[in-house]
MMTF fields as JSON, N, C-alpha, C and O atoms, coordinates in Angstrom:
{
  "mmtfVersion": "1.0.0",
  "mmtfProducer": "UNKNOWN",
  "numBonds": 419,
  "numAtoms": 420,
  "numGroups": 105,
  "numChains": 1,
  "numModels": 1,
  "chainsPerModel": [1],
  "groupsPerChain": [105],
  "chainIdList": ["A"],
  "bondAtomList": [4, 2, 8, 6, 12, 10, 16, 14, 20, 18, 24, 22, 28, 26, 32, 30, 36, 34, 40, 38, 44, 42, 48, 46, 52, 50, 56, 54, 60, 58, 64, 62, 68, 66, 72, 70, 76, 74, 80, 78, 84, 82, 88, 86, 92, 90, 96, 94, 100, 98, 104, 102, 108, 106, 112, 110, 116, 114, 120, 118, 124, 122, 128, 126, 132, 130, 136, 134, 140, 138, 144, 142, 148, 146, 152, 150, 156, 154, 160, 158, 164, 162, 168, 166, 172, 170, 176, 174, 180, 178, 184, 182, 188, 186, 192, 190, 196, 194, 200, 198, 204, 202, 208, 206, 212, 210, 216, 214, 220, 218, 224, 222, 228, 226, 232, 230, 236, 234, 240, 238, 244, 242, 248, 246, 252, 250, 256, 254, 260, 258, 264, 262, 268, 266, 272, 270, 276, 274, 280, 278, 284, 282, 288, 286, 292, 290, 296, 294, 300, 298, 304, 302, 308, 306, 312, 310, 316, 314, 320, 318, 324, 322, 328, 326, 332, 330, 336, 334, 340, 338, 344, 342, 348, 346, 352, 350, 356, 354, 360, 358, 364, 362, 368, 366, 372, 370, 376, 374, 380, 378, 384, 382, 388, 386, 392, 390, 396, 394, 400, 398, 404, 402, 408, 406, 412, 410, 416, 414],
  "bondOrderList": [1, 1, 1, 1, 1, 1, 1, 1, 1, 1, 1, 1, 1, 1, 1, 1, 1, 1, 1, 1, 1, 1, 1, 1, 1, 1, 1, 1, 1, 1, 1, 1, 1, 1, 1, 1, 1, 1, 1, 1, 1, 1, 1, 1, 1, 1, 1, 1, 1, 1, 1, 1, 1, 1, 1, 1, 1, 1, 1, 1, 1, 1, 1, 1, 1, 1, 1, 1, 1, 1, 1, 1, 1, 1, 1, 1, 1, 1, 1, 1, 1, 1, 1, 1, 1, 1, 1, 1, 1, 1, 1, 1, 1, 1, 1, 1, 1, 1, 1, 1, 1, 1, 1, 1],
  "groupList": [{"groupName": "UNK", "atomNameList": ["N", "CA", "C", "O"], "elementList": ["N", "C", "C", "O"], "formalChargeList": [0, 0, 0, 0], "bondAtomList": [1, 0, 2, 1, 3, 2], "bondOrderList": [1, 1, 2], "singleLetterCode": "X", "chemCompType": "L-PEPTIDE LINKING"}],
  "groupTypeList": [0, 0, 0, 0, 0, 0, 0, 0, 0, 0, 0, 0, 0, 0, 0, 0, 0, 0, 0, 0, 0, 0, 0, 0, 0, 0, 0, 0, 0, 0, 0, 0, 0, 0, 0, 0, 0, 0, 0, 0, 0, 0, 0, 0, 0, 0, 0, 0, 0, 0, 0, 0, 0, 0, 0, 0, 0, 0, 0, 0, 0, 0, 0, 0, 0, 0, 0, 0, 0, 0, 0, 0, 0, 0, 0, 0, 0, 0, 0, 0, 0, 0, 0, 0, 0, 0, 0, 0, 0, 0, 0, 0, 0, 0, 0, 0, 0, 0, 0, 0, 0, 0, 0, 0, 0],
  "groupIdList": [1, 2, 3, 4, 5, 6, 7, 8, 9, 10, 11, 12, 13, 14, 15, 16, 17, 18, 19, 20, 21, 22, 23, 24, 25, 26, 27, 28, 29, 30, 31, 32, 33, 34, 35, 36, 37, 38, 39, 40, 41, 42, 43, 44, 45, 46, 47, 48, 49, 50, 51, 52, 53, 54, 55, 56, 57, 58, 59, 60, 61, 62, 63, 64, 65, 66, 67, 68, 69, 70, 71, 72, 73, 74, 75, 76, 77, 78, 79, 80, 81, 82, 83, 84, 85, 86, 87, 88, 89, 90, 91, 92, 93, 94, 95, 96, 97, 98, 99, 100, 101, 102, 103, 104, 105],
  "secStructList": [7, 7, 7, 7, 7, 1, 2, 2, 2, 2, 6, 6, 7, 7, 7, 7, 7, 7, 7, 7, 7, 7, 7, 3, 3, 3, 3, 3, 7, 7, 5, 7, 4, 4, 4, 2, 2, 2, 2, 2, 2, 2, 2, 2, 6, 6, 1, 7, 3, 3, 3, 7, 3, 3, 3, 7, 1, 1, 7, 7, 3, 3, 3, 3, 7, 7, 7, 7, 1, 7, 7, 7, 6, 6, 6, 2, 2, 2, 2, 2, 2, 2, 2, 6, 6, 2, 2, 2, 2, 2, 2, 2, 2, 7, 1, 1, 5, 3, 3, 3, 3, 3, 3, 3, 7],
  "xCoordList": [-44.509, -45.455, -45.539, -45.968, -45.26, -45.454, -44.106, -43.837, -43.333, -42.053, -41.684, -41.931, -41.247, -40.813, -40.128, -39.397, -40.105, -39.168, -38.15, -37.906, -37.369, -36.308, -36.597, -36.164, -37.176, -37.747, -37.823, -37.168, -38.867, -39.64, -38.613, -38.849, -37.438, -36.539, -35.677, -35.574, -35.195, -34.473, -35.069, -34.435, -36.42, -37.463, -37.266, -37.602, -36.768, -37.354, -36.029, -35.953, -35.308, -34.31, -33.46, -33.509, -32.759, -33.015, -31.84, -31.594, -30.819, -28.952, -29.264, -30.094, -28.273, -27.65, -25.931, -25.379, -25.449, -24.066, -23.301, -23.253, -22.573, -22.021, -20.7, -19.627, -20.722, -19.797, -19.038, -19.437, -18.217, -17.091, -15.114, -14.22, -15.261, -13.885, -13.514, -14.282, -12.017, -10.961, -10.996, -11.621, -10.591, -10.632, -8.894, -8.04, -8.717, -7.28, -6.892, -7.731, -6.182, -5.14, -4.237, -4.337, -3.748, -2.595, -1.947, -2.296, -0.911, -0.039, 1.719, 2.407, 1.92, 3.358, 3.991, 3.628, 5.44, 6.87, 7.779, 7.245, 8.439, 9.36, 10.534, 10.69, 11.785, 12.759, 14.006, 13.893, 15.23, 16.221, 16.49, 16.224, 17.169, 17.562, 17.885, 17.082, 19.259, 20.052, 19.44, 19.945, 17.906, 17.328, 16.637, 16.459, 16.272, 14.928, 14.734, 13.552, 15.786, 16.251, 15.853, 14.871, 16.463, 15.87, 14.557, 14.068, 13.682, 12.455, 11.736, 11.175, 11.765, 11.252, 11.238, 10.299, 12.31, 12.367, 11.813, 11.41, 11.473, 10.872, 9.547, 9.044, 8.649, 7.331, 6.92, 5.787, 7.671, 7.176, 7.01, 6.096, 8.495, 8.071, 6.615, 6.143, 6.084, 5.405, 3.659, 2.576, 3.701, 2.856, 1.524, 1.029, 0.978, -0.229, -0.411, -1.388, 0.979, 0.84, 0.403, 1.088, -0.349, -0.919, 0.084, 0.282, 0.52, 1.098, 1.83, 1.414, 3.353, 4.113, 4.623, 4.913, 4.632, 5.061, 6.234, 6.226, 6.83, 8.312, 7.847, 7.449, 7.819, 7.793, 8.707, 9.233, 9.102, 9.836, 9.699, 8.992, 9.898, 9.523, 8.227, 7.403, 8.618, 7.338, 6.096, 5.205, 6.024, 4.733, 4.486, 3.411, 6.302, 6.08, 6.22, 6.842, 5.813, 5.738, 7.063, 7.15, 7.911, 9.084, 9.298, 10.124, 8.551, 8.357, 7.139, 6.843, 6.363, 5.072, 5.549, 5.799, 5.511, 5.906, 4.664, 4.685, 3.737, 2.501, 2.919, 3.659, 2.15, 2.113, 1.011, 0.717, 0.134, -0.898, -1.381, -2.378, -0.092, -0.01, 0.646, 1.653, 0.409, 1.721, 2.901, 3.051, 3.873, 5.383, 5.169, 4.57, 5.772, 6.613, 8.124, 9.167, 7.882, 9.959, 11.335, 12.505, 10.42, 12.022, 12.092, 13.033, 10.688, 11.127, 10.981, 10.787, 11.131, 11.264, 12.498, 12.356, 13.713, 14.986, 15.106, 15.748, 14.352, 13.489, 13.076, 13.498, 11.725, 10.716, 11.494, 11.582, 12.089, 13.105, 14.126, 14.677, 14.633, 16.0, 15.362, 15.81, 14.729, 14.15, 14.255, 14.882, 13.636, 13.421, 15.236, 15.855, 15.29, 16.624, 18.123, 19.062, 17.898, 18.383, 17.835, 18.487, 16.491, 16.015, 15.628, 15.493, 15.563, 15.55, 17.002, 17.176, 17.754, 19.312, 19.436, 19.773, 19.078, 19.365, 18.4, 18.873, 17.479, 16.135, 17.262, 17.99, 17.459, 17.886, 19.499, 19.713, 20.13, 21.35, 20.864, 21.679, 20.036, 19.822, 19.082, 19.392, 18.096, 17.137, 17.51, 18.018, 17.466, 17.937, 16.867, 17.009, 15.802, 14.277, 13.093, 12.617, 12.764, 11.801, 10.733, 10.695, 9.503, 8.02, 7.568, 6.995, 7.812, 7.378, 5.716, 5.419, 4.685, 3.406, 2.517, 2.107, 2.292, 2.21, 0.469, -0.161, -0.032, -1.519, -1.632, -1.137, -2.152, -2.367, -3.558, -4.488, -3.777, -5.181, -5.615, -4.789, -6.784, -7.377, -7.962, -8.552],
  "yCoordList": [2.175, 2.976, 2.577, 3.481, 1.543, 0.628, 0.474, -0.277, 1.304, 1.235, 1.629, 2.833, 1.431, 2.104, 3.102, 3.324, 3.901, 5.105, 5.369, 4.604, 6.168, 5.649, 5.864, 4.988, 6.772, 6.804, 5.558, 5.148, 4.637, 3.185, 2.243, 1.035, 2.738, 1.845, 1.8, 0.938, 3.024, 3.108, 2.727, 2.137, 3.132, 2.626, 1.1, 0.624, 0.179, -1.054, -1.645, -2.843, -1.228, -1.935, -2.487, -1.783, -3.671, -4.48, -4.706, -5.727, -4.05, -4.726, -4.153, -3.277, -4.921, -4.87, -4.726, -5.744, -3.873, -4.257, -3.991, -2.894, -5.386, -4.998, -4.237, -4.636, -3.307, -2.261, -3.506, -3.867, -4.135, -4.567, -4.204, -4.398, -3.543, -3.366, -4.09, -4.393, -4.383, -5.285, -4.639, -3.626, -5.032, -4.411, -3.795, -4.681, -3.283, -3.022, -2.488, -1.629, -2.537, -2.282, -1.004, -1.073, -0.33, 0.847, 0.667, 0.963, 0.067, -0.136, 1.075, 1.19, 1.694, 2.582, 1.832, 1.269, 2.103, 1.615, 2.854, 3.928, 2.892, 4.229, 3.393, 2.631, 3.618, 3.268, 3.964, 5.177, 3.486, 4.32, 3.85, 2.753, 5.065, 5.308, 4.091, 3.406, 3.345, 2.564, 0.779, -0.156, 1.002, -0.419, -0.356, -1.441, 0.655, 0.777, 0.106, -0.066, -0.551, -1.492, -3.274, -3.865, -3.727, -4.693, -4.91, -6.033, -3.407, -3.675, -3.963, -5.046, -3.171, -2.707, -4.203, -4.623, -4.958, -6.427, -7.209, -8.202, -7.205, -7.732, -7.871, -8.919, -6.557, -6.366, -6.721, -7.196, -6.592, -7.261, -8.291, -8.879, -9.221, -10.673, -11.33, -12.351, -10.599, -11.337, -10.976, -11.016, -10.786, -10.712, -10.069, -9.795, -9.864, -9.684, -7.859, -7.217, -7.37, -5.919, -4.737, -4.898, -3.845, -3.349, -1.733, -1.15, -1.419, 0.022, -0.096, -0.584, 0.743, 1.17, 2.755, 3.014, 3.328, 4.926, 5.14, 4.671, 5.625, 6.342, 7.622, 8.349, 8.035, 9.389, 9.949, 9.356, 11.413, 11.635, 11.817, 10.833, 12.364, 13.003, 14.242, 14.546, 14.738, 15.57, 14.912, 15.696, 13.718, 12.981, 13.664, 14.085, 13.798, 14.284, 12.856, 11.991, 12.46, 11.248, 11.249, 12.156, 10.685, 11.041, 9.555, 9.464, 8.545, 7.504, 6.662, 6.5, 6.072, 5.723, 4.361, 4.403, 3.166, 1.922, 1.021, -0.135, 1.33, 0.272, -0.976, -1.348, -1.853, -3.169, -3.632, -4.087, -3.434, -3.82, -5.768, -6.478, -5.902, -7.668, -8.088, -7.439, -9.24, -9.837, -10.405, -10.899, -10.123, -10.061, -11.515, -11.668, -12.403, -13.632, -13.857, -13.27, -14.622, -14.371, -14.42, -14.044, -15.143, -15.12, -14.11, -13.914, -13.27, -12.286, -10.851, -9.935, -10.905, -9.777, -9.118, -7.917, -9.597, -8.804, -8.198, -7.163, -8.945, -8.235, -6.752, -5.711, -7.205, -5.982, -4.861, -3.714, -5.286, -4.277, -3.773, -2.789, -4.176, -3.516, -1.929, -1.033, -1.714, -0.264, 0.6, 1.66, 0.106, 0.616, 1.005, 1.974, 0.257, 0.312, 1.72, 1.863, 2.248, 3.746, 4.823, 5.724, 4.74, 6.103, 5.521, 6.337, 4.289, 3.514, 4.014, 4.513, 3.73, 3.512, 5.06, 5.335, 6.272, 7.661, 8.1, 8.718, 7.779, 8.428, 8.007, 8.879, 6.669, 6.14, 6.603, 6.968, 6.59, 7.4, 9.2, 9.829, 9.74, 11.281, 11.644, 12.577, 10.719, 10.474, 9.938, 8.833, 10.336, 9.682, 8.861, 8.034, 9.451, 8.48, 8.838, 9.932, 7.365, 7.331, 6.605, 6.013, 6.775, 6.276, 5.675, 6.321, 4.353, 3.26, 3.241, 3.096, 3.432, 3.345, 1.94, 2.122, 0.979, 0.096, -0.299, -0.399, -0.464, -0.964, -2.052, -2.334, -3.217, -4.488, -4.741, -4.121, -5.718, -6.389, -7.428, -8.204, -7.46, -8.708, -9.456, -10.5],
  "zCoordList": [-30.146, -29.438, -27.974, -27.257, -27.412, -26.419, -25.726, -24.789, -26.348, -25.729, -24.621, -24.684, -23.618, -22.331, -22.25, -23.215, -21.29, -21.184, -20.662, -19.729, -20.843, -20.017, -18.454, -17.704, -17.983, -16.538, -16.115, -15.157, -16.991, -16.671, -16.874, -16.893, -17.032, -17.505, -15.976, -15.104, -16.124, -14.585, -13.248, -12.373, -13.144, -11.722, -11.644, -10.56, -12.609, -12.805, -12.692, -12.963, -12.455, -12.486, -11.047, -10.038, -11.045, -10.132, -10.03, -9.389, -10.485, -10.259, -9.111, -8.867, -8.186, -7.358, -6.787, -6.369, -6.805, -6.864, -5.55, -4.994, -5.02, -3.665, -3.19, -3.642, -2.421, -2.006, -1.516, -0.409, -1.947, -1.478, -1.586, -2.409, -0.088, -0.252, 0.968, 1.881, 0.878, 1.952, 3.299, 3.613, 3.69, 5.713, 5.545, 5.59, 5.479, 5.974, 7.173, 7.445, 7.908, 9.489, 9.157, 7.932, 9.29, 9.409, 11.018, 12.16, 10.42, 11.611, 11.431, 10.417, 12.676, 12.231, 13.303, 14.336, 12.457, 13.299, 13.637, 13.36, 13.92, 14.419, 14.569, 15.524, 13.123, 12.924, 12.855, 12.676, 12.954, 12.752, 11.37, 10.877, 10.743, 9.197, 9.062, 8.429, 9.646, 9.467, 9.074, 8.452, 9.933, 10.039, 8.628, 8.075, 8.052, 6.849, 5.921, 5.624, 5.08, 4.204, 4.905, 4.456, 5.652, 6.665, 6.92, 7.049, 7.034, 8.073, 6.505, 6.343, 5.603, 4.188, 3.646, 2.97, 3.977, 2.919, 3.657, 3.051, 5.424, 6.052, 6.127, 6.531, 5.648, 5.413, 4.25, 4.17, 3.155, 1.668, 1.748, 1.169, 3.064, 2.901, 3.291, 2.792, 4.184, 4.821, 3.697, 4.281, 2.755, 1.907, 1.578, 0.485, 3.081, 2.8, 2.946, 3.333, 2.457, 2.701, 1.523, 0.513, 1.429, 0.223, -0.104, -1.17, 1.224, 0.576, 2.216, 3.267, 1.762, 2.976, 2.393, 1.225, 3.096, 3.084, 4.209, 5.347, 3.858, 4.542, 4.915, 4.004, 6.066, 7.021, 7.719, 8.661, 7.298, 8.098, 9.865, 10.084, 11.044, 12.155, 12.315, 13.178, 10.897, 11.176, 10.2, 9.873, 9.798, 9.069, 7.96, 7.533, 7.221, 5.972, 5.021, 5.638, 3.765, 3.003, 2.379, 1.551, 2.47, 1.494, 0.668, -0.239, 1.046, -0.351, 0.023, 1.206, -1.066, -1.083, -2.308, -3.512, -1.241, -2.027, -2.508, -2.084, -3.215, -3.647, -3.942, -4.853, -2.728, -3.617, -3.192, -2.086, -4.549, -4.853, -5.253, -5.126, -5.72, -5.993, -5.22, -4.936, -4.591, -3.701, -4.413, -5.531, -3.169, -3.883, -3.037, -1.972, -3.762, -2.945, -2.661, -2.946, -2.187, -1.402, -2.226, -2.162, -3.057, -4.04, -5.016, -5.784, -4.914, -5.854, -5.681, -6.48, -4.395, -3.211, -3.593, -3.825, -3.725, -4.659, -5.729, -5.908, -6.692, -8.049, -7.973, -8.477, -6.838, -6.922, -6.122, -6.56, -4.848, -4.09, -4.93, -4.437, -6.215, -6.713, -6.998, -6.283, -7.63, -8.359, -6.697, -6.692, -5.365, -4.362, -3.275, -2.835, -3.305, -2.754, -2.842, -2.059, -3.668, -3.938, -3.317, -2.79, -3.372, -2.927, -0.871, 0.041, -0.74, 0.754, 1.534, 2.646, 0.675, 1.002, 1.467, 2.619, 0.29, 0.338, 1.84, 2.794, 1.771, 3.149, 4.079, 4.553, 4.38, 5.528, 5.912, 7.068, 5.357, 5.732, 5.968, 6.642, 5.629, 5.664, 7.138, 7.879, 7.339, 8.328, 9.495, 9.304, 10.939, 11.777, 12.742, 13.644, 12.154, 12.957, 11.86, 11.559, 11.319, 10.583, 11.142, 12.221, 9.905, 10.568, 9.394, 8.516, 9.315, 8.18, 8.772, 9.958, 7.575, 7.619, 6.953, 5.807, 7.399, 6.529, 6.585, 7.638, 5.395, 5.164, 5.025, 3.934, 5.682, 5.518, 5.152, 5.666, 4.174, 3.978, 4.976, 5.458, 5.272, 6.428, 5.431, 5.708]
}
């Protein structure tokens, strides 16, 4: 009889939960086809990167590489093998690309 309601239930309540998301940077490069493979194994190395996208000239997406976990260096060949076909294909087709890269702070 004494039971609360759910109204009295919701007014009373006291979580708190914090909007925490990462800071990230969007930094672009403007590459030739030929470098893309190079720049691509160069940015994974350096770790702290969350997503790179391949653009063509007109800022169309033609690959979207998530990396959500960090890759470390020795197994940067690993995670790059699956990538490297469709890198290899853009970059010979493409004569100026626009690597998009998201960094975490």
């Amino acid at each position: 009889m004494n039971e609360p309601t759910d109204q009295q239930i919701n007014n009373h309540s006291n979580s708190v939960e914090a909007d925490v998301q990462p800071k990230v940077s969007v930094e672009e490069f403007s590459i030739s086809g030929n470098d893309l493979i190079d720049k691509v194994k160069d940015l994974i190395n350096q770790g702290n990167i969350r997503r790179i996208m391949i653009k063509n000239e007109q800022d169309r997406i033609l690959l979207e590489i998530p990396l959500t976990f960090g890759v470390l260096g020795g197994v940067t060949a690993i995670f790059l093998a699956p990538w490297l076909l469709p890198l290899g294909a853009i970059g010979a087709l493409a004569a100026r690309l626009k690597v998009v890269v998201e960094r975490k702070e």
